[in-house]
PAVEX-955544 format. One line per 4 residues: number of its first residue (from 0); for each residue x, y, z of N, C-alpha, C, O. Coordinates in steps of 0.1 Angstrom, whole numbers. Layout:
BEGIN
NUM) X,Y,Z,X,Y,Z,X,Y,Z,X,Y,Z  ...;
REM end
This chain:
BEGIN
0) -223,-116,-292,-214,-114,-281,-213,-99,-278,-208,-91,-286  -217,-96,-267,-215,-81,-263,-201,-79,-258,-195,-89,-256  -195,-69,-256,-183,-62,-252,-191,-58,-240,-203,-57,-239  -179,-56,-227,-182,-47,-216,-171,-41,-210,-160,-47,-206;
4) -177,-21,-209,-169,-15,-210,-158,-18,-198,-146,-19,-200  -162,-18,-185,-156,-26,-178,-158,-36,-171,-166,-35,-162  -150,-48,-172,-148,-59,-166,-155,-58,-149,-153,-50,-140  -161,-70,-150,-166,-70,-129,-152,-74,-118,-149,-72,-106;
8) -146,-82,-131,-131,-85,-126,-119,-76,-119,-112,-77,-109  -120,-66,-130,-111,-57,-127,-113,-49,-113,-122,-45,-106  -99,-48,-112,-96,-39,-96,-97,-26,-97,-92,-21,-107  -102,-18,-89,-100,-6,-88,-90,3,-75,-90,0,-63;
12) -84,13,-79,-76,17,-69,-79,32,-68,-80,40,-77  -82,33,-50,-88,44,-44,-74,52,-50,-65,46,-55  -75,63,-48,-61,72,-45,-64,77,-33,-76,82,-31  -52,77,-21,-53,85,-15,-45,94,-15,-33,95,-17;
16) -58,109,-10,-51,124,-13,-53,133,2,-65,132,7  -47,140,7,-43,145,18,-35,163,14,-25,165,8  -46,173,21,-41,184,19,-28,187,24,-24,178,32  -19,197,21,-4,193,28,-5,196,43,5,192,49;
20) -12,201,48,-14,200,66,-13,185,68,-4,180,75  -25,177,60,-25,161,67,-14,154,64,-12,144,70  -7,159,52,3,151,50,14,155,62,20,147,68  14,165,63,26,173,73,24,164,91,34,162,98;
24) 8,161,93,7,154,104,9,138,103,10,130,112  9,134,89,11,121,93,28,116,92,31,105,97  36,124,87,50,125,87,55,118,98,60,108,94  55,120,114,65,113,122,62,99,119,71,91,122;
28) 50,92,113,43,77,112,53,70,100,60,60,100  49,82,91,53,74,77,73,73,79,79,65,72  79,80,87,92,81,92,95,64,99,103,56,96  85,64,110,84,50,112,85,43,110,93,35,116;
32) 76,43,98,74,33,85,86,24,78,91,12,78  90,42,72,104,42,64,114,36,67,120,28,59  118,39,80,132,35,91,128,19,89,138,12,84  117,12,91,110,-5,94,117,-9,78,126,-17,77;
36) 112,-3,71,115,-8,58,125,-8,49,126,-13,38  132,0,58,148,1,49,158,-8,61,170,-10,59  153,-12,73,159,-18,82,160,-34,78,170,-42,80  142,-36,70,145,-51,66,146,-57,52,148,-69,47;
40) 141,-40,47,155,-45,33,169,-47,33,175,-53,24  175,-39,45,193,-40,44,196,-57,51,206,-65,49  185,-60,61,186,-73,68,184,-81,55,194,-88,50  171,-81,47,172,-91,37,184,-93,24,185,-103,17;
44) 192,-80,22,200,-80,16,215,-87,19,224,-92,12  214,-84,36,227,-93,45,227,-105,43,237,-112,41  213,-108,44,214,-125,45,211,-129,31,209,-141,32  209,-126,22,214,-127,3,221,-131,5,222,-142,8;
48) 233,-119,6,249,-121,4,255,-125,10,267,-123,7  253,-133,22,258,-141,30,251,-159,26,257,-168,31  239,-160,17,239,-175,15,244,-172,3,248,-183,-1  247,-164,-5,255,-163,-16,270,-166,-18,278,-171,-26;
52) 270,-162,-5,290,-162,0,289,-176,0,296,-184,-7  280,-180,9,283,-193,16,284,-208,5,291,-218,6  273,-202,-8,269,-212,-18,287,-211,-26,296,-219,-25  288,-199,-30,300,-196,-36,317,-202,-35,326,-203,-43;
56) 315,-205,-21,327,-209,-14,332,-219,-18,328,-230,-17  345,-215,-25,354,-230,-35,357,-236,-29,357,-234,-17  363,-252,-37,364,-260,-23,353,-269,-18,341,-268,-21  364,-281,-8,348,-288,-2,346,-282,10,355,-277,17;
60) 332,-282,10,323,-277,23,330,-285,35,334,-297,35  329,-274,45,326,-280,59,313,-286,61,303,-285,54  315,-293,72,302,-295,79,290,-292,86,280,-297,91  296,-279,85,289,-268,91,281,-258,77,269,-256,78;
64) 286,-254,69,286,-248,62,268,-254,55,261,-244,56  262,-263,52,252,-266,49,243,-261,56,232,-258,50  245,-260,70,237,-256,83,236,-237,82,227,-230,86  246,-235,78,247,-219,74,244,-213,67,243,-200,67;
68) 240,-224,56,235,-218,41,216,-219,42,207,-211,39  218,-231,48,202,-233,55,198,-224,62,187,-221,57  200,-215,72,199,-205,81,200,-195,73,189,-190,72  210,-190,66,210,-176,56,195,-177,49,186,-170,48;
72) 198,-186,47,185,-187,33,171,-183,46,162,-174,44  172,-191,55,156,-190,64,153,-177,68,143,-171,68  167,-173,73,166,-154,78,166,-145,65,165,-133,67  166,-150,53,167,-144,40,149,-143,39,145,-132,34;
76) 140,-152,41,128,-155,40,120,-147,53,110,-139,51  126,-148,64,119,-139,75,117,-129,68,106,-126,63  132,-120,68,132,-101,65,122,-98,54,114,-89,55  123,-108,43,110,-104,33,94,-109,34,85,-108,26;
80) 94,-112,45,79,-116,49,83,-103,61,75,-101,70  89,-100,61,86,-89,70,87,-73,62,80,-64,65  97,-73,52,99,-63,41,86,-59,36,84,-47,36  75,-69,31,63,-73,21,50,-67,33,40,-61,30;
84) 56,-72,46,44,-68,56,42,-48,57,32,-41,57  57,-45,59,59,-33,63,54,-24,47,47,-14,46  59,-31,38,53,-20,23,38,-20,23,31,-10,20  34,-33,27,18,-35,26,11,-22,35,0,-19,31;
88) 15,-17,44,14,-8,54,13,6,52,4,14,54  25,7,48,26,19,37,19,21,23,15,32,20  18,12,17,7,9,9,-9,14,12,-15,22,5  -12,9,22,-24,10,26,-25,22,31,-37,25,30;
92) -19,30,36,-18,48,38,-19,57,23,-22,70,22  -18,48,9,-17,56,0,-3,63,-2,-2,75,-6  5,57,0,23,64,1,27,50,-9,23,39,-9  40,57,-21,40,45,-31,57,47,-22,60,59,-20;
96) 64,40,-19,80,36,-16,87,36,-33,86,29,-44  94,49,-29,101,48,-46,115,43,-44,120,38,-54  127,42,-27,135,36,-25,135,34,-11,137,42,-2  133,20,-9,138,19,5,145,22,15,143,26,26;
100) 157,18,7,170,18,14,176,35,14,183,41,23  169,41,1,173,58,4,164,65,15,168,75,22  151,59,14,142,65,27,129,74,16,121,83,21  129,69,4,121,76,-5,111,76,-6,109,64,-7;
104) 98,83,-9,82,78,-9,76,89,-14,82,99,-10  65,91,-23,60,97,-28,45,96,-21,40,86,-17  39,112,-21,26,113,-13,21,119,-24,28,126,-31  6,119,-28,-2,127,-38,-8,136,-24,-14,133,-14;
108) -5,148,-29,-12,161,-21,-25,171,-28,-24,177,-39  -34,172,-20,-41,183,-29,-33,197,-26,-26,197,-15  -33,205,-33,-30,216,-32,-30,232,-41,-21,232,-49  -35,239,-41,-41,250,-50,-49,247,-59,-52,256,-66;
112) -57,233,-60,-69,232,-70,-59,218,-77,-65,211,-86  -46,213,-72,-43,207,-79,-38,192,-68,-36,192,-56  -38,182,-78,-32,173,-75,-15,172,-78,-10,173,-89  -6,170,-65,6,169,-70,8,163,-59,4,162,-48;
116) 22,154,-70,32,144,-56,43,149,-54,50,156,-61  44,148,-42,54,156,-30,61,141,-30,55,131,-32  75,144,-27,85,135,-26,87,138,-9,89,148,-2  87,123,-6,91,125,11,104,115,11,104,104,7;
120) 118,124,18,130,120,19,132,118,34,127,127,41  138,106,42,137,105,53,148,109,57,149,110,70  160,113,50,172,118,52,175,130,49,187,132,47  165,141,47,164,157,44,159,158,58,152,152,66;
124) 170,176,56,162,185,68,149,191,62,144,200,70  143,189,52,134,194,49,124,181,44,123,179,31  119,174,51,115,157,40,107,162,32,111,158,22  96,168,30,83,169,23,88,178,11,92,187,18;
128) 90,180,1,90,183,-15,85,182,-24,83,171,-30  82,195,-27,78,188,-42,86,192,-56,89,204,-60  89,181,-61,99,184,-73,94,190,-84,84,186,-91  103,204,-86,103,207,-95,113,209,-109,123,201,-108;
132) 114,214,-118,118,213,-130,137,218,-128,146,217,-136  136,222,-112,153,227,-111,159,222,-109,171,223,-113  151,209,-97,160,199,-92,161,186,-100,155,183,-111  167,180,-94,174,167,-103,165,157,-103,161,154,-92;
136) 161,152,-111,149,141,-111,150,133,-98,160,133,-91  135,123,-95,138,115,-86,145,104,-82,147,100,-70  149,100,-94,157,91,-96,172,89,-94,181,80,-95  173,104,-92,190,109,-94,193,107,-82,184,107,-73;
140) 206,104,-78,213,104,-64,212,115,-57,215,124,-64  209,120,-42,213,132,-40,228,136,-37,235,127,-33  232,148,-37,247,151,-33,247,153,-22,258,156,-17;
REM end
């Protein structure tokens, strides 16, 4: 039985890398992007917690209420066939979405001989960043 070192199976993933000029020109796009995808994450989140409410609701049902939970649930299924469409997009640019709803994405940039990820904030006067050891991790809230 031979071993092989890699599988024919296995997926490979390009990286995409962009000096910070190109990243700087594709900015108003990936803004776009951003805005699309935090629009139908907050939509798919509305209509969650509205068939949630609706399932929740003590008591017997109206007659209506079956028809409302039906509908939450169907517009719950739109937004993320549309959420899934719009990441796929960004995706495909090589931009990874670190939060939607904050407007967050990470870009790998070449720059001085090096590879680094620049944090892009849709809600900074300054969106393009790259984090360093002063500021507060990515994960942290901003103030």
């Amino acid at each position: 039985m031979t071993s092989q070192s890699c599988p024919t199976d296995r997926r490979h993933r390009s990286l995409r890398v962009r000096t910070c000029a190109q990243a700087r020109t594709v900015l108003p796009y990936v803004a776009s992007i951003l805005r699309s995808l935090r629009e139908h994450r907050l939509d798919l989140l509305r209509h969650r917690l509205s068939a949630q409410r609706l399932a929740g609701k003590p008591g017997r049902s109206r007659r209506d209420t079956p028809l409302a939970q039906e509908e939450a649930a169907r517009e719950e299924g739109r937004a993320d066939a549309e959420y899934q469409k719009t990441l796929a997009e960004l995706k495909s640019l090589g931009i990874r979405c670190l939060d939607s709803v904050a407007g967050l994405a990470i870009f790998t940039v070449y720059q001085d001989g090096y590879l680094r990820k620049y944090v892009y904030d849709l809600f900074d006067l300054q969106p393009l960043r790259f984090p360093d050891e002063h500021e507060p991790g990515m994960g942290q809230a901003r103030r």
